[in-house]
C-alpha positions as CSV (number, residue, x, y, z in Angstrom):
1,X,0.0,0.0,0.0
2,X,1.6,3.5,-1.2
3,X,2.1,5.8,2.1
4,X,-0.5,8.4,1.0
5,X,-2.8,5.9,1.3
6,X,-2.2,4.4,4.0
7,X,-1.9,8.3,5.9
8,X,-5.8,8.4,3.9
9,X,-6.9,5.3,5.8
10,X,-5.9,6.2,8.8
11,X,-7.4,9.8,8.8
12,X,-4.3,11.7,9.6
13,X,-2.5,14.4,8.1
14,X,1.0,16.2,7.8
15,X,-0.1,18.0,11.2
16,X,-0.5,14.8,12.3
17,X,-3.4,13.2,15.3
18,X,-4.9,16.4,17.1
19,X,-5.4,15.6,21.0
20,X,-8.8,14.3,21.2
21,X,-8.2,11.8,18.1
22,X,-5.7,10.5,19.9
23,X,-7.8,10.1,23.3
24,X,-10.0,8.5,21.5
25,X,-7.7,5.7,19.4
26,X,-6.1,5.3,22.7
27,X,-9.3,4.0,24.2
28,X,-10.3,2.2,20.9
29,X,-6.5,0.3,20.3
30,X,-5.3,0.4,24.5
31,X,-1.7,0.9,24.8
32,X,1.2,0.5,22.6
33,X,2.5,-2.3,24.7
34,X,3.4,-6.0,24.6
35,X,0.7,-8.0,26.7
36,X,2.9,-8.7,29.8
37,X,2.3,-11.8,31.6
38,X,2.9,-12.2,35.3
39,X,6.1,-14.2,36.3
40,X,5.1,-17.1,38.4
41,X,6.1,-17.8,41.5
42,X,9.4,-19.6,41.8
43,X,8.4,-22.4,43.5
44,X,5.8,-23.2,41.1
45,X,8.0,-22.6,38.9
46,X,10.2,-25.5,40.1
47,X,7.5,-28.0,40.8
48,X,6.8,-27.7,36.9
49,X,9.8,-28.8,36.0
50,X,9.2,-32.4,37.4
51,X,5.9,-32.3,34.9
52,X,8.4,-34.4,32.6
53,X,7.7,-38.6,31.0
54,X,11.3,-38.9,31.5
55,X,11.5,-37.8,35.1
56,X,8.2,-39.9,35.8
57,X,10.3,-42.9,34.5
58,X,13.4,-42.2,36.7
59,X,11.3,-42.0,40.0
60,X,9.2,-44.7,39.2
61,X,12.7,-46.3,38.8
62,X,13.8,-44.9,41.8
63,X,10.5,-46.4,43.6
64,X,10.9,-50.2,42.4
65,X,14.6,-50.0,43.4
66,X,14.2,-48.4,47.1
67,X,11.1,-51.2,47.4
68,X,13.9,-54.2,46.3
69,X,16.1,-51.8,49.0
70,X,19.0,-51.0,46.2
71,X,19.3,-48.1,48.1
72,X,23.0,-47.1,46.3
73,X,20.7,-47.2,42.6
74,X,17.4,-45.1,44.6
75,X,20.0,-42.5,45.7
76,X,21.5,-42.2,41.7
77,X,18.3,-42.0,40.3
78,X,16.6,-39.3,42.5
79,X,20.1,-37.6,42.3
80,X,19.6,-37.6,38.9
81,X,16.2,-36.4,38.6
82,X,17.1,-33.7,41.4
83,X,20.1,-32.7,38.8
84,X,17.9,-32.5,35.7
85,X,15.2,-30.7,37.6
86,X,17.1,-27.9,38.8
87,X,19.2,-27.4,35.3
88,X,15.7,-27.1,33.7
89,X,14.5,-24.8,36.9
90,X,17.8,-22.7,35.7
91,X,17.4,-22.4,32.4
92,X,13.7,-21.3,32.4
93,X,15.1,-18.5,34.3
94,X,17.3,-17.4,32.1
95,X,15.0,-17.6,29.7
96,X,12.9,-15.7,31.3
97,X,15.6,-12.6,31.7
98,X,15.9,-13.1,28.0
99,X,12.7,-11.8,27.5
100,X,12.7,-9.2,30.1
101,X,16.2,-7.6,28.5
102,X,14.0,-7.3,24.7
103,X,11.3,-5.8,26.5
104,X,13.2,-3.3,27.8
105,X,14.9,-2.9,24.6
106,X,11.7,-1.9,23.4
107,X,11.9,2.2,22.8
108,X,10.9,4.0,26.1
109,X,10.0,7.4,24.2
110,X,8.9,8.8,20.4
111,X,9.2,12.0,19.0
112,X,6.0,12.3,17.3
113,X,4.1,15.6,15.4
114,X,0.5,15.8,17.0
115,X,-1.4,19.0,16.3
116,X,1.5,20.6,14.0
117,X,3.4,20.5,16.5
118,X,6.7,17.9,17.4
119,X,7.0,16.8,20.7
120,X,8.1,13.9,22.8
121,X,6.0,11.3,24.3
122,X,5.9,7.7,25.9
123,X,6.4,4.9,23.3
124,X,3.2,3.6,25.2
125,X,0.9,6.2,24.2
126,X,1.6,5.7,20.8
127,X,-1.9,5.6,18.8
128,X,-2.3,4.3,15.0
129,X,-1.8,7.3,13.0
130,X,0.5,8.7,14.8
131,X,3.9,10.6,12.9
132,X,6.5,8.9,14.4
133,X,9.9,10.9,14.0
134,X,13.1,9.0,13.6
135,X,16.6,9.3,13.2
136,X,20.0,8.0,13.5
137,X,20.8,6.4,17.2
138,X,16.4,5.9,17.8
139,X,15.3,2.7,18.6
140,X,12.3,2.0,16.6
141,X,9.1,2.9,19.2
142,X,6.6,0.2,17.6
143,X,6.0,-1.0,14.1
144,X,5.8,1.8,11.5
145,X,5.1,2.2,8.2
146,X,7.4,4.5,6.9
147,X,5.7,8.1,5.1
148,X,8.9,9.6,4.5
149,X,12.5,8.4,4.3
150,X,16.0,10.4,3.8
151,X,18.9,7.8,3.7
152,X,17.3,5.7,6.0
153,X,19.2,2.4,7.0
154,X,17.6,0.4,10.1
155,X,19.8,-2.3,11.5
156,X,17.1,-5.2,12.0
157,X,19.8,-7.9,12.4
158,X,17.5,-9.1,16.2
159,X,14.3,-9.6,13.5
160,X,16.2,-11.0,10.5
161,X,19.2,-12.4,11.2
162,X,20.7,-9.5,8.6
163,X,23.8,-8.5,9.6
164,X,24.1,-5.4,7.8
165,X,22.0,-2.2,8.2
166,X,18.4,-2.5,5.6
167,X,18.1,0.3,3.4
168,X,14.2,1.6,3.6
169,X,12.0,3.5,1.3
170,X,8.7,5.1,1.5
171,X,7.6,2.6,-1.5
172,X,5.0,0.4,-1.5
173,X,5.8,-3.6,-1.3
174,X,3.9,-6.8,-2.3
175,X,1.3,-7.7,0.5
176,X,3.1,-11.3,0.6
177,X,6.7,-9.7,0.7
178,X,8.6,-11.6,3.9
179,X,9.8,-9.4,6.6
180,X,12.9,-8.6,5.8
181,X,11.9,-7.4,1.9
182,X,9.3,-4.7,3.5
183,X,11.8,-1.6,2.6
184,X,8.5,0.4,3.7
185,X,8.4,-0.7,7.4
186,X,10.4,-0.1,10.4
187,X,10.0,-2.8,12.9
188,X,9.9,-2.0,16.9
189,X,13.0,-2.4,19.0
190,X,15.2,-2.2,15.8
191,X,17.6,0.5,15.5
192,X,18.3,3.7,13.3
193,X,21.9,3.7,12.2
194,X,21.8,5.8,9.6
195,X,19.4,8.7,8.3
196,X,15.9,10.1,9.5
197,X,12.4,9.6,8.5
């Protein structure tokens, strides 16, 4: 879709959203936010990890052999399960920091032109329609589609897997284009290396 008509569709103009339109897509779309989720507690966390066939094997293992008193084979086993339990407990952790660290990559402000005027606001209160300002050094505040573009290159290398910087344009792309083909879009949490749109 050309840029002009996407601006027409989404009923906003070079002046940009004036304060009650945004209000109002605000309460229409909610925030410009991932859904966060709250982290569970970390003793359930490590009770879930014995939710596993292979552990249920090993203690059942461990059962038969305490109950024919190989008690040097009962102590291996549960020693192993223990060992496997609190590697997974671990590594769900980590996981789970992984996560928070590209949340917080996520941009924590936008310079955006509301009401003719440009001014600075919370990624989070972002609307759709919004003029979103960027330039070199900006971490991308959600995904855009790009109006206007001067030597624009995003580094989107997270997204991709791209390791150099992706020239963008303001021209329109095949609807079936893959991510990393859509020169008219600038993705959240990538980064402006080069340029300004």
């Amino acid at each position: 879709m050309a840029a002009q008509e996407v601006l027409d569709e989404l009923g906003c103009g070079p002046l940009g959203l004036d304060a009650a339109e945004v209000t109002r897509r605000r309460a229409e779309h909610g925030p410009n936010r991932l859904p966060g989720t709250k982290p569970p507690n970390p003793v359930v966390r490590f009770i879930r990890q014995f939710h596993n066939v292979l552990l249920y094997v090993m203690m059942a293992a461990a059962v038969i052999t305490a109950l024919l008193q190989h008690w040097v084979d009962t102590a291996v086993l549960m020693a192993a399960v223990l060992v496997n339990v609190v590697v997974a407990f671990l590594q769900e952790g980590k996981a789970e920091a992984a996560m928070d660290a590209i949340r917080s990559m996520l941009s924590p402000h936008a310079t955006v032109v509301r009401g003719g005027r440009t001014i600075d606001v919370d990624a989070a209160d972002l609307v759709p329609g919004d003029l979103v300002r960027l330039e070199s050094g900006d971490r991308v505040p959600a995904d855009l589609r790009l109006v206007s573009a001067t030597e624009l290159r995003i580094d989107e290398a997270a997204l991709t897997g791209e390791s150099l910087p992706v020239e963008k344009s303001v021209a329109a792309v095949a609807e079936d284009a893959t991510v990393g083909d859509r020169t008219g879009m600038a993705y959240s949490g990538t980064l402006v290396v080069h340029g300004m749109a």
